[in-house]
N, CA, C, O and CB atoms as a CASP TS submission, in Angstrom:
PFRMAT TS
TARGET T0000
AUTHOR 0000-0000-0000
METHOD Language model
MODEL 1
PARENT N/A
ATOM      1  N   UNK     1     129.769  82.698 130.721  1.00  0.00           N
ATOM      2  CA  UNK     1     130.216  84.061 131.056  1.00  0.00           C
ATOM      3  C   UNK     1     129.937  84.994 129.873  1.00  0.00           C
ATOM      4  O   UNK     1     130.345  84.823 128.724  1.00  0.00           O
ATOM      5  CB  UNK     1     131.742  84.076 131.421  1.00  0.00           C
ATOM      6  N   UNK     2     129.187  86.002 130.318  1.00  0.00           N
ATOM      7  CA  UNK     2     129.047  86.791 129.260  1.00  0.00           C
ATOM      8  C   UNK     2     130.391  88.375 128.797  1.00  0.00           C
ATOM      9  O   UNK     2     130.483  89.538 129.190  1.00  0.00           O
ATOM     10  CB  UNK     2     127.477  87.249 129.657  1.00  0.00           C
ATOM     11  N   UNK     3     130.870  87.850 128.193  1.00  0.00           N
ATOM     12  CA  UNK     3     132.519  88.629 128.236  1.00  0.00           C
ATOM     13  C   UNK     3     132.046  90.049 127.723  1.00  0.00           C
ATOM     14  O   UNK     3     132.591  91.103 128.051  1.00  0.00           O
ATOM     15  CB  UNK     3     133.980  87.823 126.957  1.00  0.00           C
ATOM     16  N   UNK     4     130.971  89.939 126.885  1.00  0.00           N
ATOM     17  CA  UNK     4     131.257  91.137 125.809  1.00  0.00           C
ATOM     18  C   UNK     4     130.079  92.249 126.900  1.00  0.00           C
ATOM     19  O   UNK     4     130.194  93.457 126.696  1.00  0.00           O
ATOM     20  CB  UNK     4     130.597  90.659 123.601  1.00  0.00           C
ATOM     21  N   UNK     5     129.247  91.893 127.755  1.00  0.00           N
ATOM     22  CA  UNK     5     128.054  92.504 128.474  1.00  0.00           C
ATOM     23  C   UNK     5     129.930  92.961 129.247  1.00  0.00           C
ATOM     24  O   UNK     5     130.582  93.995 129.101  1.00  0.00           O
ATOM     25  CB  UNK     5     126.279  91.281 129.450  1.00  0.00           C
ATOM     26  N   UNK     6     130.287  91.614 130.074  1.00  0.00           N
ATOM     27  CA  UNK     6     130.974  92.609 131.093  1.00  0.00           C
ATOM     28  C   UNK     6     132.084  93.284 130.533  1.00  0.00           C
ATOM     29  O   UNK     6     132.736  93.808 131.437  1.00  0.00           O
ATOM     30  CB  UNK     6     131.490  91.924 132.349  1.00  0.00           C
ATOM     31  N   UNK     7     132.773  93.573 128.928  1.00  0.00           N
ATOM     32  CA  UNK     7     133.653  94.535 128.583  1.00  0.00           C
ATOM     33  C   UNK     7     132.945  96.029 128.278  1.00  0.00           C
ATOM     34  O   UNK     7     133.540  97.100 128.164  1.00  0.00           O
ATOM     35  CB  UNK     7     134.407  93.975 127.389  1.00  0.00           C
ATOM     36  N   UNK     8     131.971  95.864 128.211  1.00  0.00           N
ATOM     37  CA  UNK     8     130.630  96.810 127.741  1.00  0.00           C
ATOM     38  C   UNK     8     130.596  97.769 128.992  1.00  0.00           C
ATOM     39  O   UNK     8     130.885  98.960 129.107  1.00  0.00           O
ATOM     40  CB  UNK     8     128.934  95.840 127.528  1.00  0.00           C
ATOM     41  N   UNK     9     130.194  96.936 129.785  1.00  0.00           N
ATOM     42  CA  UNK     9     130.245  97.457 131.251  1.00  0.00           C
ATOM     43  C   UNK     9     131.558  97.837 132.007  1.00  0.00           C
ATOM     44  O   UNK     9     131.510  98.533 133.021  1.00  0.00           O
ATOM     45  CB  UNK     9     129.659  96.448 132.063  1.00  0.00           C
ATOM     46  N   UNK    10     132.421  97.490 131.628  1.00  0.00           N
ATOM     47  CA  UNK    10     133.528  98.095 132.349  1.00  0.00           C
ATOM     48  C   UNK    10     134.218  99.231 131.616  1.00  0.00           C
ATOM     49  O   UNK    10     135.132  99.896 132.105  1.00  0.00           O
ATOM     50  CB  UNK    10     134.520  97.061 132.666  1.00  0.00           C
ATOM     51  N   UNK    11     133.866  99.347 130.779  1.00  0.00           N
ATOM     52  CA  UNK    11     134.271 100.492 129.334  1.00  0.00           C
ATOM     53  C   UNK    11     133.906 101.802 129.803  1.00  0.00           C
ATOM     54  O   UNK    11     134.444 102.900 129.949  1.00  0.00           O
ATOM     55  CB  UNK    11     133.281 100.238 127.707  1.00  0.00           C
ATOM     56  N   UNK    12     132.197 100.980 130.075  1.00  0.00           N
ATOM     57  CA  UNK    12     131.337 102.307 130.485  1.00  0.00           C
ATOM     58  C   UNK    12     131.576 102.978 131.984  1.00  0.00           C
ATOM     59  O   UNK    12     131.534 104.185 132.226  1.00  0.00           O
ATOM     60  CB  UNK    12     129.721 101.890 130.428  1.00  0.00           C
ATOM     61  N   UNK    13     131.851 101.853 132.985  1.00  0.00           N
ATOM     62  CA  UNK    13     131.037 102.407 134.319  1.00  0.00           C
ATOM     63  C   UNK    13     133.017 102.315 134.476  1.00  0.00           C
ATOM     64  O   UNK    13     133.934 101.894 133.772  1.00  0.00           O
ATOM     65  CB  UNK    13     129.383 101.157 135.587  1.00  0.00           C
ATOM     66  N   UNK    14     132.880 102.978 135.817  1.00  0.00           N
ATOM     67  CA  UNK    14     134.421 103.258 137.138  1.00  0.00           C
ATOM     68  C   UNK    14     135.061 101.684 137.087  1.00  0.00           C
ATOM     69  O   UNK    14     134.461 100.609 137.060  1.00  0.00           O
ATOM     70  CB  UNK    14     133.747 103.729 139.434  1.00  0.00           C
ATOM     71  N   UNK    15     135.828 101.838 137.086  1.00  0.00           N
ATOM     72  CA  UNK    15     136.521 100.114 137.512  1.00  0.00           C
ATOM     73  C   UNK    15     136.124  99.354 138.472  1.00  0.00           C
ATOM     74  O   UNK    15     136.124  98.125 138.400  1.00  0.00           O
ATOM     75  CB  UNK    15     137.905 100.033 137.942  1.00  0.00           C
ATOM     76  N   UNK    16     135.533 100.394 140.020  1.00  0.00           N
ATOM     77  CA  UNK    16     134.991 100.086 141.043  1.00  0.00           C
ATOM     78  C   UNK    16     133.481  99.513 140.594  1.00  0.00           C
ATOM     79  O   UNK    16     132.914  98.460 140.886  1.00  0.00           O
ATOM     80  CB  UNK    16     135.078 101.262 141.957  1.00  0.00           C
ATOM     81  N   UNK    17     133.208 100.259 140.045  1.00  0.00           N
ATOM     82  CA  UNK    17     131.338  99.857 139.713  1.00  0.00           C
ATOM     83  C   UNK    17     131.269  98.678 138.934  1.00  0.00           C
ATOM     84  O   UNK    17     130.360  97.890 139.199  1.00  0.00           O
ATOM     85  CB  UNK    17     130.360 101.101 138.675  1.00  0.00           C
ATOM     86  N   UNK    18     132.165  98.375 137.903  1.00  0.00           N
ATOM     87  CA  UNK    18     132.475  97.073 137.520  1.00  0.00           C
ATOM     88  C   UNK    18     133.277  96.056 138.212  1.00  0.00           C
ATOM     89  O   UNK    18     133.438  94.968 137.659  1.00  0.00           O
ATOM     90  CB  UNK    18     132.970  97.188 136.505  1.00  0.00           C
ATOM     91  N   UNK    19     133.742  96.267 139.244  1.00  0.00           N
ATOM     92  CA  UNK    19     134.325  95.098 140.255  1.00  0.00           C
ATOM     93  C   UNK    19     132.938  94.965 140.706  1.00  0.00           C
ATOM     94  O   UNK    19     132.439  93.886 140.389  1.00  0.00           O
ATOM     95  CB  UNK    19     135.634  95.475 141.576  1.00  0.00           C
ATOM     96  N   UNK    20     132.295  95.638 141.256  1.00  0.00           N
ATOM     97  CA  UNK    20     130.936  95.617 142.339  1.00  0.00           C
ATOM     98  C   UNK    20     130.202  94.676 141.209  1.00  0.00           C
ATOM     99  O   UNK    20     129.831  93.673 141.819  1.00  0.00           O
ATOM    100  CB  UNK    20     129.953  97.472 142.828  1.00  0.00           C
ATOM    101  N   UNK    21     129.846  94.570 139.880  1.00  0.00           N
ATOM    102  CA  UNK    21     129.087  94.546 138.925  1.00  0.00           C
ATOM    103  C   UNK    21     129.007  92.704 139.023  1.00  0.00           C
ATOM    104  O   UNK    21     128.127  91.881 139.279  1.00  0.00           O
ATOM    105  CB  UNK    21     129.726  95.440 137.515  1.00  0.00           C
ATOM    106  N   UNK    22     130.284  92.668 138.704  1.00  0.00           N
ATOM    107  CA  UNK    22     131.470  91.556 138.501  1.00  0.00           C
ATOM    108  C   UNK    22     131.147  90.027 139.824  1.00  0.00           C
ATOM    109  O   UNK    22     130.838  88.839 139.731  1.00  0.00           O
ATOM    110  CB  UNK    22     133.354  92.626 138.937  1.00  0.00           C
ATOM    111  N   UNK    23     131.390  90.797 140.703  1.00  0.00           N
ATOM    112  CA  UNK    23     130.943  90.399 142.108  1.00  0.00           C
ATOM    113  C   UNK    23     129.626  89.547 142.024  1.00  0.00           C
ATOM    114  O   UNK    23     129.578  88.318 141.981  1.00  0.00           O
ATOM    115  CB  UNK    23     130.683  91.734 143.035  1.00  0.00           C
ATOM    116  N   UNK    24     128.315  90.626 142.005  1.00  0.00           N
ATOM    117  CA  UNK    24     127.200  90.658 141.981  1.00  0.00           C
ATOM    118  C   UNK    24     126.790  89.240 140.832  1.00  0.00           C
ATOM    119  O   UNK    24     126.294  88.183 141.225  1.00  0.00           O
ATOM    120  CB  UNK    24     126.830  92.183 141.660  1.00  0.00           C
ATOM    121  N   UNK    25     127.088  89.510 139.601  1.00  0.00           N
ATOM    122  CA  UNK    25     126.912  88.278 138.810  1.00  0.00           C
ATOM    123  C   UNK    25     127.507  87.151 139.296  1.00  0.00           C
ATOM    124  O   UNK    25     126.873  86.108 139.138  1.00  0.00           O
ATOM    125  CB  UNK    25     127.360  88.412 137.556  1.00  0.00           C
ATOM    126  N   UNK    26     128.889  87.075 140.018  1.00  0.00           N
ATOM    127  CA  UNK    26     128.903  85.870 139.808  1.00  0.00           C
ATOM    128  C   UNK    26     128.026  85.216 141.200  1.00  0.00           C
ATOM    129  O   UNK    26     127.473  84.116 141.162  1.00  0.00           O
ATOM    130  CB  UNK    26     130.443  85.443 139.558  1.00  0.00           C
ATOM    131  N   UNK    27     128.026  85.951 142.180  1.00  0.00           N
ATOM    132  CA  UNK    27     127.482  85.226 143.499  1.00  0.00           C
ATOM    133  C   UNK    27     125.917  85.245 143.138  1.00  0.00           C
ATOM    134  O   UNK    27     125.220  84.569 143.894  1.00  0.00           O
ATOM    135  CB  UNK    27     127.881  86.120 145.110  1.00  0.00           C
ATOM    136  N   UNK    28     125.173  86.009 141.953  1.00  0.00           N
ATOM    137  CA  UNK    28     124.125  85.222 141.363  1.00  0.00           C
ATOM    138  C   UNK    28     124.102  84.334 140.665  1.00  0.00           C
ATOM    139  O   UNK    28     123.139  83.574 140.768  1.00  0.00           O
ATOM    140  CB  UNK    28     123.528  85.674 140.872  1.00  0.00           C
ATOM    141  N   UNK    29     125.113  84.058 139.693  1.00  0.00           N
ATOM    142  CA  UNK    29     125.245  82.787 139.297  1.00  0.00           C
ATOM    143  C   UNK    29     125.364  81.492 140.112  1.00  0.00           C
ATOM    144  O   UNK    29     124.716  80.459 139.942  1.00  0.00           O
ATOM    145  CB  UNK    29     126.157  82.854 138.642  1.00  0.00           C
ATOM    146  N   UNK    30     126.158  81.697 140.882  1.00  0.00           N
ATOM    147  CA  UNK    30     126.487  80.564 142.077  1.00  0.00           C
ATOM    148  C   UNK    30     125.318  80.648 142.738  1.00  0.00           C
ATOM    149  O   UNK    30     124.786  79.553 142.921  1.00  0.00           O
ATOM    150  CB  UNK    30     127.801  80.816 143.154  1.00  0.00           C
ATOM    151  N   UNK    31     124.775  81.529 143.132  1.00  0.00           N
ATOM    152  CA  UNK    31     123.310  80.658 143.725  1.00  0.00           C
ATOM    153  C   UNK    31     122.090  80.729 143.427  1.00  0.00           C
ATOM    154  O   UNK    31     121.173  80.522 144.222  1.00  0.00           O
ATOM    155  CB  UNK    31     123.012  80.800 144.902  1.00  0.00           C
ATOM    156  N   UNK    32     121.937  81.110 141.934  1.00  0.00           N
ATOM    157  CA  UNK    32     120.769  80.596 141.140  1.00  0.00           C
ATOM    158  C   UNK    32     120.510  79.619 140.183  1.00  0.00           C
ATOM    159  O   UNK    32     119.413  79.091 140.006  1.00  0.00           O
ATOM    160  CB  UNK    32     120.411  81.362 140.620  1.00  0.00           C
ATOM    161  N   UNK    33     121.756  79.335 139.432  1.00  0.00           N
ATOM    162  CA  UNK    33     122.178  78.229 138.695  1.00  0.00           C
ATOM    163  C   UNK    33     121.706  77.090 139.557  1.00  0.00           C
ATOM    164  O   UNK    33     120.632  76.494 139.641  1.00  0.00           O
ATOM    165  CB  UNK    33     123.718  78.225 138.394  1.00  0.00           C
ATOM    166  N   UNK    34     122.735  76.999 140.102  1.00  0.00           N
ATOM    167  CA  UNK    34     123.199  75.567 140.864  1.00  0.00           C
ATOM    168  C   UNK    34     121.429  75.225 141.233  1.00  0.00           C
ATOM    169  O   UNK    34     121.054  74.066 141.060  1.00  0.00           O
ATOM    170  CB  UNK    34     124.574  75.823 142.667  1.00  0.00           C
ATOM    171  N   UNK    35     120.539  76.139 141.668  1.00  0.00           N
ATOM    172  CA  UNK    35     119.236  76.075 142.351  1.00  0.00           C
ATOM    173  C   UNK    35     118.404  75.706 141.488  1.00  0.00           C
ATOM    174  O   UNK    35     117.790  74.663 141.715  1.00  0.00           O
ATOM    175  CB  UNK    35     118.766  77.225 142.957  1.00  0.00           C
ATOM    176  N   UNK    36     118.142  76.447 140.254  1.00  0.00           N
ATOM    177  CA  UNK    36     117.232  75.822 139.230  1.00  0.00           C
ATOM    178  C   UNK    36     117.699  74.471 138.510  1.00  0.00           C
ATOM    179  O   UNK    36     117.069  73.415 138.457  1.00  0.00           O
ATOM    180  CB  UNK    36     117.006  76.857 138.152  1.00  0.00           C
ATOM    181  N   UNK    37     119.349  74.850 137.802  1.00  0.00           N
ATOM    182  CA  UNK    37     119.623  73.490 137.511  1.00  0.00           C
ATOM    183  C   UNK    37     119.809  72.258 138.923  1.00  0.00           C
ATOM    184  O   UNK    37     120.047  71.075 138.682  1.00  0.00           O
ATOM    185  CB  UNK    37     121.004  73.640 136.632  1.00  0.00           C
TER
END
């Protein structure tokens, strides 16, 4: 988890745009990880 990208990002953008942000990474993590590894 990259903490300091997503405190960076939530600093900057709406709380909403960082929930959306938030979201987005992890359901790419969950299905690109798991796929390459």
């Amino acid at each position: 988890m990259r903490a300091g990208s997503i405190a960076a990002v939530s600093a900057v953008t709406e709380p909403r745009d960082a929930d959306r942000l938030l979201l987005l990474e992890v359901r790419a993590r969950r299905g690109v990880i798991p796929a390459r590894f």
